[in-house]
Kinemage of the C-alpha trace (Angstrom):
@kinemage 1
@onewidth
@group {chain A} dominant
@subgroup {mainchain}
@vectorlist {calphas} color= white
{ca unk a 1} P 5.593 3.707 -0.181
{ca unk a 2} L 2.407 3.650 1.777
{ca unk a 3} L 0.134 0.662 1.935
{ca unk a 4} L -3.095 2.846 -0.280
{ca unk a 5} L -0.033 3.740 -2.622
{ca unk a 6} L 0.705 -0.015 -2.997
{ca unk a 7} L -3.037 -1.226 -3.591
{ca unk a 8} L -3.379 1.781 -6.248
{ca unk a 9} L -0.400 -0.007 -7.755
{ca unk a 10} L -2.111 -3.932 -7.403
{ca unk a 11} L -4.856 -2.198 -9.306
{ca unk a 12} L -2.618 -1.494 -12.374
{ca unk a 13} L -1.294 -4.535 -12.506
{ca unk a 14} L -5.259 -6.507 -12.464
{ca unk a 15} L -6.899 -3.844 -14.524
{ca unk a 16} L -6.523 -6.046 -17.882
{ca unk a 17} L -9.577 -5.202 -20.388
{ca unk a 18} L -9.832 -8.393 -22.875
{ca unk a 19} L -12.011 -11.107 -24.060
{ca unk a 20} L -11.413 -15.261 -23.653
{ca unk a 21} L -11.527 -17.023 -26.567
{ca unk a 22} L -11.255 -21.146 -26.819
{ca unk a 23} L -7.729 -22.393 -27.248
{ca unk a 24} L -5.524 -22.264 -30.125
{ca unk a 25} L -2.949 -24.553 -31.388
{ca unk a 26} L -0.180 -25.086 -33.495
{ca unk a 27} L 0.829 -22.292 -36.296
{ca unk a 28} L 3.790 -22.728 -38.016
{ca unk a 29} L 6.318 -20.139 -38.381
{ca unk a 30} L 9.108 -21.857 -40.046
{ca unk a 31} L 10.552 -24.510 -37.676
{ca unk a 32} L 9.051 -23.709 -34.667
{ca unk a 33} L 5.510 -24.023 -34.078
{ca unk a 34} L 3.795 -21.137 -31.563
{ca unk a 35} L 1.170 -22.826 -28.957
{ca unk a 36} L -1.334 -20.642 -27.980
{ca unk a 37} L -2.311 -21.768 -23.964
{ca unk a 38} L -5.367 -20.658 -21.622
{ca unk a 39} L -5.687 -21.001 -17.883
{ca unk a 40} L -6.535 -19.646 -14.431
{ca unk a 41} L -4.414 -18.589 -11.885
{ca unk a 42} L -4.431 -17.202 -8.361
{ca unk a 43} L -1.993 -14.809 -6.694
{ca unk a 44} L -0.889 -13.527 -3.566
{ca unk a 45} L 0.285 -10.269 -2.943
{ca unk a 46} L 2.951 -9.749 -0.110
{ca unk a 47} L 3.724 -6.015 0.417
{ca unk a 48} L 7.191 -5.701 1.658
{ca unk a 49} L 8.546 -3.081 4.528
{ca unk a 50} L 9.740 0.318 2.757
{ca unk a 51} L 13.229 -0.145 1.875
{ca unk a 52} L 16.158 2.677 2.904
{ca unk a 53} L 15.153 6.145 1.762
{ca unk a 54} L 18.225 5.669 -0.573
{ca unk a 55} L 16.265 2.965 -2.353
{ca unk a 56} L 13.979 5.637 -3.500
{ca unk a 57} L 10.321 6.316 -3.651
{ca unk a 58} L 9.554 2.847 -4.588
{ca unk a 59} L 7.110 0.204 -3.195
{ca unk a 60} L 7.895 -3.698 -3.318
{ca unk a 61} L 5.898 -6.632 -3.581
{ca unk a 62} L 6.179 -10.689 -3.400
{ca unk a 63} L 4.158 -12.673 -5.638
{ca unk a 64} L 2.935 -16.249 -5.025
{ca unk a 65} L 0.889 -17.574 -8.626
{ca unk a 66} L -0.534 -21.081 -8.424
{ca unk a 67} L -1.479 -21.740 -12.139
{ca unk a 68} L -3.611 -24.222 -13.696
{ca unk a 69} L -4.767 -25.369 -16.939
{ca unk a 70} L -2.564 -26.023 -20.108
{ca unk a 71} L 0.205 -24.340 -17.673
{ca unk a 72} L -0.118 -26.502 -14.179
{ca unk a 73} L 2.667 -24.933 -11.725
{ca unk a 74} L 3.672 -21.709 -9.473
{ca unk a 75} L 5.461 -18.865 -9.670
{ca unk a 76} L 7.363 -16.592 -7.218
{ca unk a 77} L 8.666 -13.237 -7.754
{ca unk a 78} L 8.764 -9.328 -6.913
{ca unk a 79} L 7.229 -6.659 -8.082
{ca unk a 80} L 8.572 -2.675 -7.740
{ca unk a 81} L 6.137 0.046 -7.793
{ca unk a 82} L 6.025 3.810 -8.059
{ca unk a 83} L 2.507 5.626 -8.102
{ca unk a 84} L 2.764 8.976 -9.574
{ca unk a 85} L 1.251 12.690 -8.017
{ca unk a 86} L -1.484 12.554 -10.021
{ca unk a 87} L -4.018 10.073 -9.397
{ca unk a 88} L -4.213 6.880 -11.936
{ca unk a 89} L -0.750 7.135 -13.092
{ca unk a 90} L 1.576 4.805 -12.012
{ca unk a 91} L 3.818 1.976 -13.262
{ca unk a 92} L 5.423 -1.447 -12.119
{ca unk a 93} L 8.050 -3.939 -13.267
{ca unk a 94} L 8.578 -7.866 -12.025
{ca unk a 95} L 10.495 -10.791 -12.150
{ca unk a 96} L 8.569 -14.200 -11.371
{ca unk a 97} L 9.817 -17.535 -12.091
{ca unk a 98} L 7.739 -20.389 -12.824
{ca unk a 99} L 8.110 -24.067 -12.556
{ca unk a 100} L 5.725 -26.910 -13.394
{ca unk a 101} L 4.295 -28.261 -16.716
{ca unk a 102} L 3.043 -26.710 -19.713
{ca unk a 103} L 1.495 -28.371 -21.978
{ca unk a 104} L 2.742 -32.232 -20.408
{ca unk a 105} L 6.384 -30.698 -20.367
{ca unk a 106} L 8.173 -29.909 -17.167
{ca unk a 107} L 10.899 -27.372 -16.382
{ca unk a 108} L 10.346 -23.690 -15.644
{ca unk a 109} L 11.207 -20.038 -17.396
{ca unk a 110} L 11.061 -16.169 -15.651
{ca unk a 111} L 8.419 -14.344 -16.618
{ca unk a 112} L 9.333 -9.976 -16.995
{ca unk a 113} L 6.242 -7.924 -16.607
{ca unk a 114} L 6.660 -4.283 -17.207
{ca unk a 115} L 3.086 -2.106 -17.099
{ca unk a 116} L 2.349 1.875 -17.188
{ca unk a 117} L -0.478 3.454 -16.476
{ca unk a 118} L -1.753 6.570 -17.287
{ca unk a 119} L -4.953 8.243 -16.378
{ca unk a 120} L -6.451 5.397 -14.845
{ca unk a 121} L -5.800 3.483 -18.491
{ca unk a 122} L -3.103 0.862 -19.303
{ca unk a 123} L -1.065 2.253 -21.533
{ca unk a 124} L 1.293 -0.435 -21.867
{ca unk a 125} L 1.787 -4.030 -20.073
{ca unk a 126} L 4.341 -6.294 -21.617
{ca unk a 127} L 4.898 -10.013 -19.985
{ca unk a 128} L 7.521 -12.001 -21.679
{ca unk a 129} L 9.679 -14.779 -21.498
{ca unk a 130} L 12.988 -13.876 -20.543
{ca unk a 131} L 15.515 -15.415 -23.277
{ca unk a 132} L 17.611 -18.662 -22.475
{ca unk a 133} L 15.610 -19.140 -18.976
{ca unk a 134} L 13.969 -22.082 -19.715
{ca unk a 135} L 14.879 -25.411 -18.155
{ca unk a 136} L 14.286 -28.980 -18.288
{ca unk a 137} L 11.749 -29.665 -21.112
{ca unk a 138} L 11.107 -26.212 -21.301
{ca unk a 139} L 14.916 -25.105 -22.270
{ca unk a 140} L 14.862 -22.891 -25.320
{ca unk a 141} L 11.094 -21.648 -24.532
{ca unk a 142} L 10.309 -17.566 -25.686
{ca unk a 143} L 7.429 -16.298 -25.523
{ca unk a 144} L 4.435 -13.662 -24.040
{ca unk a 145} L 1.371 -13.847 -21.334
{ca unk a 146} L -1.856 -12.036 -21.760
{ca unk a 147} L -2.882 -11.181 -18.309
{ca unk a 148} L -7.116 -10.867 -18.439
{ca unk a 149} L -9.155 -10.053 -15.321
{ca unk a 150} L -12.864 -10.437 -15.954
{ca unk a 151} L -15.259 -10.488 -12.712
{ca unk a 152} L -12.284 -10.618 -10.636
{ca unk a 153} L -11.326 -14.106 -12.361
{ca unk a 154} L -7.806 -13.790 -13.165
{ca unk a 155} L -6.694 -15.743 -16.314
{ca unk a 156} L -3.813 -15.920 -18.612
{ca unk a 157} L -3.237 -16.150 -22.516
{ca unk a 158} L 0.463 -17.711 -23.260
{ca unk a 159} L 1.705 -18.016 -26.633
{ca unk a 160} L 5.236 -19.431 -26.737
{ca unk a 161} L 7.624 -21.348 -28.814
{ca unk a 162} L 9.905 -23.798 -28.201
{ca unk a 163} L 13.397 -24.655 -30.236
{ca unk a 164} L 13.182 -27.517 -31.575
């Protein structure tokens, strides 16, 4: 995938629409409580050479995340792309894991993104916690991330559980 291909492609993965709001905490939902965390991050995009024609029409990225607030740590991970013929359209889906502390407890859990977009419109962009990746104080952690871009400020909205 061409380079203009893969910036089209960065595009749908910062073109977030959302409002901030203060932090949230606790809400109970039976045994386990869901926290509701806020933050800034930064990322680096690495575009990757195009990969055998057998590999398809598909363009690759590395992340690098440095996160801070309630979720202090970084994150490394890949990103595959495909922009569509028709200009706006496109989709992506990534792996990153992330280690560091959230909340005052350490350990790390992979994030999955998975984003479409249609039009020049998200039309879908899921970020969850992959099940059973947690570790350290983190083991047992689900949850989802809120990705917002607002003035080209790049925060995050995590609500996540943890087994007690």
């Amino acid at each position: 995938m061409r380079l203009q291909s893969i910036t089209i492609i960065i595009g749908l993965a910062l073109s977030a629409h959302g409002t901030f709001a203060e932090s949230s905490r606790p809400e109970t939902h039976g045994v386990e409580a869901t926290m509701l965390v806020r933050g800034d991050f930064d990322v680096r995009t690495i575009p990757q050479a195009p990969d055998d024609p057998s590999a398809g029409p598909f363009g690759r990225l590395f992340l690098d995340k440095r996160f801070h607030g309630d979720l202090e740590g970084t994150s490394q991970g890949q990103m595959m792309a495909f922009q569509c013929a028709k200009q706006g359209s496109a989709s992506y889906v990534a792996l990153e894991l992330v280690t560091g502390t959230l909340d005052g407890k350490s350990g790390g859990f992979v994030l999955q993104h998975d984003a479409m977009m249609r039009g020049g419109e998200t039309s879908r962009w899921n970020v969850l916690v992959v099940p059973d990746s947690g570790t350290g104080e983190l083991a047992g952690i689900t949850g989802e991330m809120k990705i917002v871009i607002e003035g080209g400020r790049h925060r995050y909205e995590f609500s996540y559980s943890l087994a007690p």
